[in-house]
N, C-alpha and C positions, 0 to 999 in steps of 0.2 A: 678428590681433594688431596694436597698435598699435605705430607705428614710433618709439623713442624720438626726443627732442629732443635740441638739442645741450646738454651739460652744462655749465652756469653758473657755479654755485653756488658753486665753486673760484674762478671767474676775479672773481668777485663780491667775495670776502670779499680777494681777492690785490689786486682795485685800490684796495678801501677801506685795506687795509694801506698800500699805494705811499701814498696821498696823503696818509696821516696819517703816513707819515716824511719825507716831504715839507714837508709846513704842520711838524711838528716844527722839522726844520734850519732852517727858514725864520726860525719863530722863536727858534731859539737862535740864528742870525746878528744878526738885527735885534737883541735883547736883549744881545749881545755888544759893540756898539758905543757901548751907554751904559754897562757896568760891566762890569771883570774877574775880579769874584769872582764863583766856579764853584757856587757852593751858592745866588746869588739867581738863576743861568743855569740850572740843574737846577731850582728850583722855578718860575720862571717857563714852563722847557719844558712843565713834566709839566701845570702849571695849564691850558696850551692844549691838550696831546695826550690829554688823560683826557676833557674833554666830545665835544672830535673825533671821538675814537674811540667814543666814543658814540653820537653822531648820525651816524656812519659805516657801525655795526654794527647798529645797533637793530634794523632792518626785516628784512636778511635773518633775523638772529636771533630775532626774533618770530616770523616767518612760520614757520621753520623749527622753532621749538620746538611754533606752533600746529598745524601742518601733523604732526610728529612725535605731540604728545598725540592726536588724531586717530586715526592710524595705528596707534595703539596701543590706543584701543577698539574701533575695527573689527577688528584682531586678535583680543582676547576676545571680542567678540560672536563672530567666526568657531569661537574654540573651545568657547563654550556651545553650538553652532547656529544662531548667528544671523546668517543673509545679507542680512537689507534694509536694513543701514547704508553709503548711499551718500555720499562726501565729496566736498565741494565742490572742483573741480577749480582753483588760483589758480598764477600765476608760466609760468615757463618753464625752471624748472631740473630735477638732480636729483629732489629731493625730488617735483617734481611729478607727474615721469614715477613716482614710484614711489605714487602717490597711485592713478591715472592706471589701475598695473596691479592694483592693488588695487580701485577699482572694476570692472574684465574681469573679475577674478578674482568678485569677487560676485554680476556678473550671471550669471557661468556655472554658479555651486553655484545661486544662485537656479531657475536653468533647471533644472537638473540634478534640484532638490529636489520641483523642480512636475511633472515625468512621475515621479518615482518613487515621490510619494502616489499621481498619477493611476493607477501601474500597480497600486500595493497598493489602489487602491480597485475596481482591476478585478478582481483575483483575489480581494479579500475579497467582493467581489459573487457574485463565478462559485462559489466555494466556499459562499455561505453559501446559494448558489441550487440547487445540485447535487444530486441524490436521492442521491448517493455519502457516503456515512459515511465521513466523512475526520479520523483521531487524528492528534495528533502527540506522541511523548514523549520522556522524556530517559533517557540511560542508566539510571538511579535507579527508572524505572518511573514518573513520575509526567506525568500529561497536561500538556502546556503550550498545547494549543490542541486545538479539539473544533468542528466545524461543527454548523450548526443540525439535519442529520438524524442525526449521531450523538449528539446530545443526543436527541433524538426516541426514536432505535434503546436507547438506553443507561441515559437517565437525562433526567428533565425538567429535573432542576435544573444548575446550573453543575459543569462536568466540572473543568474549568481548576484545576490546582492540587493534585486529587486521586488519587493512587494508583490504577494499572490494574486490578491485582487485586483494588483493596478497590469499583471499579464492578462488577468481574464477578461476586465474590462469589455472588451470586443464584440465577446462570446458569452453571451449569456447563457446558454445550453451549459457549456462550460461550468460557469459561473454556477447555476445551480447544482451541479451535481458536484462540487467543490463543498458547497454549501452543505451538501447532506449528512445526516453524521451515522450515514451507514455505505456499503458498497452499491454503486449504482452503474447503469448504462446512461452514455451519451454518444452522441453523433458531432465529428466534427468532418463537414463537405461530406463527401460519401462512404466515410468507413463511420465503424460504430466500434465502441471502445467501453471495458470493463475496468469501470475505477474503483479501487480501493485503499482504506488508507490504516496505519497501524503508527499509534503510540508508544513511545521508548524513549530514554533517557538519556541525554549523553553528557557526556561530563559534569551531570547533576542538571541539567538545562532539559526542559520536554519539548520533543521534537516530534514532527507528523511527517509521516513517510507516506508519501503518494504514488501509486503504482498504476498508470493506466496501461491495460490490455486490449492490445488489437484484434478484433473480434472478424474483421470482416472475412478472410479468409474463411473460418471457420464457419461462419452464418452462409455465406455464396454454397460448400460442400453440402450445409443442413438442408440451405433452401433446396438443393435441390434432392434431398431427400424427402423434403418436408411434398415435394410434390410427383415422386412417385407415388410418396404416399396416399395423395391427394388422386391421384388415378386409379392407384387400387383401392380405395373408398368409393370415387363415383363407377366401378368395374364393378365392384361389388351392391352397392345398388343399386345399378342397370340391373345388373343379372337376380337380383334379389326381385325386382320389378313384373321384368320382362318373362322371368322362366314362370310366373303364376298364370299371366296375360297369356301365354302359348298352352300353358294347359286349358284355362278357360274356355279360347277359342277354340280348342281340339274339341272341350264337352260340349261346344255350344253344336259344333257339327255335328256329332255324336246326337243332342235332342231334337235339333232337324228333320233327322228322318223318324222320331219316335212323338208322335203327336201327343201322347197320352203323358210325356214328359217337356211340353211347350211352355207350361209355366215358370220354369225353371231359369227361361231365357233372360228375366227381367231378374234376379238374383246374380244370373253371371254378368248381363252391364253392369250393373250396382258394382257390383265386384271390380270389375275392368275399369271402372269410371273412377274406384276410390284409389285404384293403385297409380292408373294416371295422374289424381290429382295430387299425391303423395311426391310424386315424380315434380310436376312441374313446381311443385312447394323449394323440395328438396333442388332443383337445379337454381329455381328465383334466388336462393338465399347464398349459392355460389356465383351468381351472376353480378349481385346486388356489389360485392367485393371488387369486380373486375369494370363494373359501368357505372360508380360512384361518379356522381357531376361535380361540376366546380361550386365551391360553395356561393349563395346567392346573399352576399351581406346587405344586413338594416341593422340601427340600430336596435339592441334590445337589453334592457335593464334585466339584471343578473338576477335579482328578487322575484323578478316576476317569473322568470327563467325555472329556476328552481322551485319557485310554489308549483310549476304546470307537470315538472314531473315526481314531485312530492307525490299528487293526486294519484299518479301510475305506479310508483313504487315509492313504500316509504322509508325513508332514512333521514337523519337527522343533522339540522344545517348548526357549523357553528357558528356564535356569538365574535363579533358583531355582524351579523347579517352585511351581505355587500350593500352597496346604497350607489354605485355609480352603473353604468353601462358599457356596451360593447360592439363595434361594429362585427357580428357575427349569423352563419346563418343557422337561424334557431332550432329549425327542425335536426339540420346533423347535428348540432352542439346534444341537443335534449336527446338524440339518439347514440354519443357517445358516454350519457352521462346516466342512459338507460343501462345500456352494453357494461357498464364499471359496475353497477349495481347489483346487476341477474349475478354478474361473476363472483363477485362481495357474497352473495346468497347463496350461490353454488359453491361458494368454501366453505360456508357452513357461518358465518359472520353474524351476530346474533342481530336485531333490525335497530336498536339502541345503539348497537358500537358501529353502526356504520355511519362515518359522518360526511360531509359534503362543505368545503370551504371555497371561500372566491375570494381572492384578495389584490389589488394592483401592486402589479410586478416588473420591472426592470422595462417598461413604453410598453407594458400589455395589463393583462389577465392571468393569473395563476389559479386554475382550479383542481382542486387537491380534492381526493377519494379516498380515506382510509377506513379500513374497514379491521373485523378481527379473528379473520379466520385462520384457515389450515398455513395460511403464506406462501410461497413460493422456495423450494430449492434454489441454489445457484444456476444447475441447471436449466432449471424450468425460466428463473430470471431473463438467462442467454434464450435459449428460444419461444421466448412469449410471443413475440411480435413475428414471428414466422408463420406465413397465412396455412391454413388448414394440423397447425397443431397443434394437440391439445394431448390434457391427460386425462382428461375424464371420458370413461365410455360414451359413446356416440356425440362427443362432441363435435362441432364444425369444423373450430380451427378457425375459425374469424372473427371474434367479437372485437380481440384488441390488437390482431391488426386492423380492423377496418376503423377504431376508435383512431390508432397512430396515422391514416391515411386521411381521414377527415382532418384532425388535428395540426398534421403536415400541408394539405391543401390550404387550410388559413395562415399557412406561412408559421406555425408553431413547433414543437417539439414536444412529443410522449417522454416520460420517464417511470420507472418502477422502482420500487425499493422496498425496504423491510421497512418493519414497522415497530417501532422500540416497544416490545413488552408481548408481542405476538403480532402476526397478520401483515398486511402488504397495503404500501399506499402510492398510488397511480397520481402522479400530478401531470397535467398538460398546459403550458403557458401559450397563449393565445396572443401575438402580438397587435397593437391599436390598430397599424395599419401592416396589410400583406406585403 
């Protein structure tokens, strides 16, 4: 900062004062000694102290009215926005020094203005470069800024300006997972996408920032981890099977030629017979995943739907009970709605907080599972629906994907999500017709 000067401009206007009462008396003495009347001494005075004081005052006065008008456009320029009005620096007074800080002042909103384009040119870059589908809205719902893949994702034409709802309309999938008021997967054609959304203020206004990530890259790499895996599980129980069956049959030979040890023989079928059966258990329940049929619709009333596997597992329906129907086929629906429940109970989900909803939703069916267990990781979230993986020891690995395949076969959509206060709730909307 610059270090002011000494202040003038007082002592400026104070000596021209002095001098012109000065030259004044001066001349009301001389004028005094050729006449005594007081009214040719008053106008004789004023006639010298009026131009005096003029050619006294003129300069600082100018300068200081020009230097002032000045001061006062660069002002408004500063409150339109405009920093690049620099004034020219004249004197040594006051006035100067305030000239002085007025140009610092401009260099520095100048500085100031030129990295904070530069940084909005970087994030308008990084953003519009992003595979990240990035909204932003306002309380009111309506977009106020949309990057170039969520125009991709969303809509070709200009988002900016237009209502949320009235982009998702189309999309119901979409639509619900908009609706969620947690971070969810959805599917739009054949990628799948991790939405999430974050609350923040802007210029005192609340604003919802929406973030969808494209997943599928990521999911194609797991899948196909997910199914070496799937090989060294069924490697491992071939050989877990198969290396007993080969000792077996070695003892069976071995009791063959020892008669006194013939009994023995019906213990090792027994044996060979249960490993087999284990076997053909274990490959039916990987088959079941790969040779799911098309679903076979009738109609079937949701009430009665859910009293059939109440019976089989219990969990509790909310209020108000559905009261309409669906053309769907019963046995997969009851066997996806089985498959949510074991899971529900395999997190640990007490049998009270597991509830079971059915409500009419956007020309379908929405049936909602939540339950209050251990929940899902974000991790776990992204690879739930990846067939054969799982976290729990000797799990399959298929209950939801084979629940997301039936569900998809009726022409519907799986969705997962957290569950406000603990635990994970699985909806799947079933639409009226396929």
């Amino acid at each position: 900062m610059m270090v002011p000067r000494r202040r003038r401009l007082s002592r400026t206007i104070a000596i021209a004062v002095v001098v012109d009462l000065i030259a004044v008396i001066a001349a009301a003495a001389v004028i005094a000694q050729y006449t005594r009347q007081p009214f040719v001494i008053a106008g004789a005075t004023a006639a010298a102290a009026i131009p005096l004081t003029y050619l006294l005052l003129r300069g600082p006065l100018r300068r200081m009215r020009a230097n002032l008008s000045a001061l006062t456009d660069g002002v408004r320029g500063f409150a339109d926005g405009d920093f690049s009005l620099r004034l020219r620096v004249t004197g040594d007074d006051e006035i100067t020094d305030l000239i002085a800080f007025y140009n610092e002042i401009g260099a520095i909103l100048r500085t100031q203005r030129n990295e904070s384009m530069q940084r909005e040119l970087l994030f308008e870059t990084v953003l519009q470069t992003t595979p990240l589908s990035v909204i932003l809205t306002t309380d009111g719902d309506r977009v106020v800024y949309a990057n170039r893949a969520a125009r991709d994702l969303f809509a070709p034409d200009r988002l900016e300006g237009r209502r949320l709802n009235e982009v998702l309309a189309p999309a119901p999938a979409l639509r619900e997972a908009f609706t969620s008021e947690r971070d969810a997967l959805f599917a739009a054609g054949s990628e799948t996408y991790h939405l999430s959304r974050r609350t923040f203020f802007l210029n005192g206004r609340e604003h919802l920032l929406w973030i969808a990530n494209r997943l599928t890259p990521e999911l194609r790499r797991q899948e196909i981890e997910v199914w070496k895996r799937a090989i060294r599980v069924l490697n491992h129980e071939l050989n877990n099977s198969l290396a007993p069956i080969r000792s077996l049959f070695h003892s069976a030979r071995v009791i063959r030629d020892r008669p006194e040890q013939l009994h023995r023989l019906d213990e090792i079928n027994d044996a060979v017979e249960e490993r087999l059966d284990y076997l053909q258990r274990f490959l039916d329940g990987y088959s079941q995943f790969a040779r799911l049929p098309k679903p076979r619709r009738e109609e079937v009333a949701w009430s009665a739907l859910l009293d059939s596997v109440q019976r089989i597992m219990p969990f509790r329906i909310v209020e108000p009970r559905p009261s309409h129907s669906s053309k769907v086929d019963p046995a997969q629906i009851e066997q996806v709605l089985i498959n949510l429940l074991k899971n529900a109970s395999d997190a640990g989900s007490p049998i009270g907080e597991t509830e079971v909803a059915v409500e009419r939703r956007a020309g379908g069916s929405l049936l909602v599972v939540s339950d209050r267990g251990e929940g899902m990781s974000e991790e776990t979230m992204i690879r739930a629906l990846l067939p054969f993986w799982s976290t729990r020891a000797g799990g399959s690995g298929l209950g939801l994907p084979l629940c997301a395949e039936i569900i998809d076969g009726h022409g519907g959509h799986l969705r997962i999500a957290h569950r406000d206060g603990g635990g994970s709730v699985v909806s799947c909307w079933i639409p009226d017709e396929a």
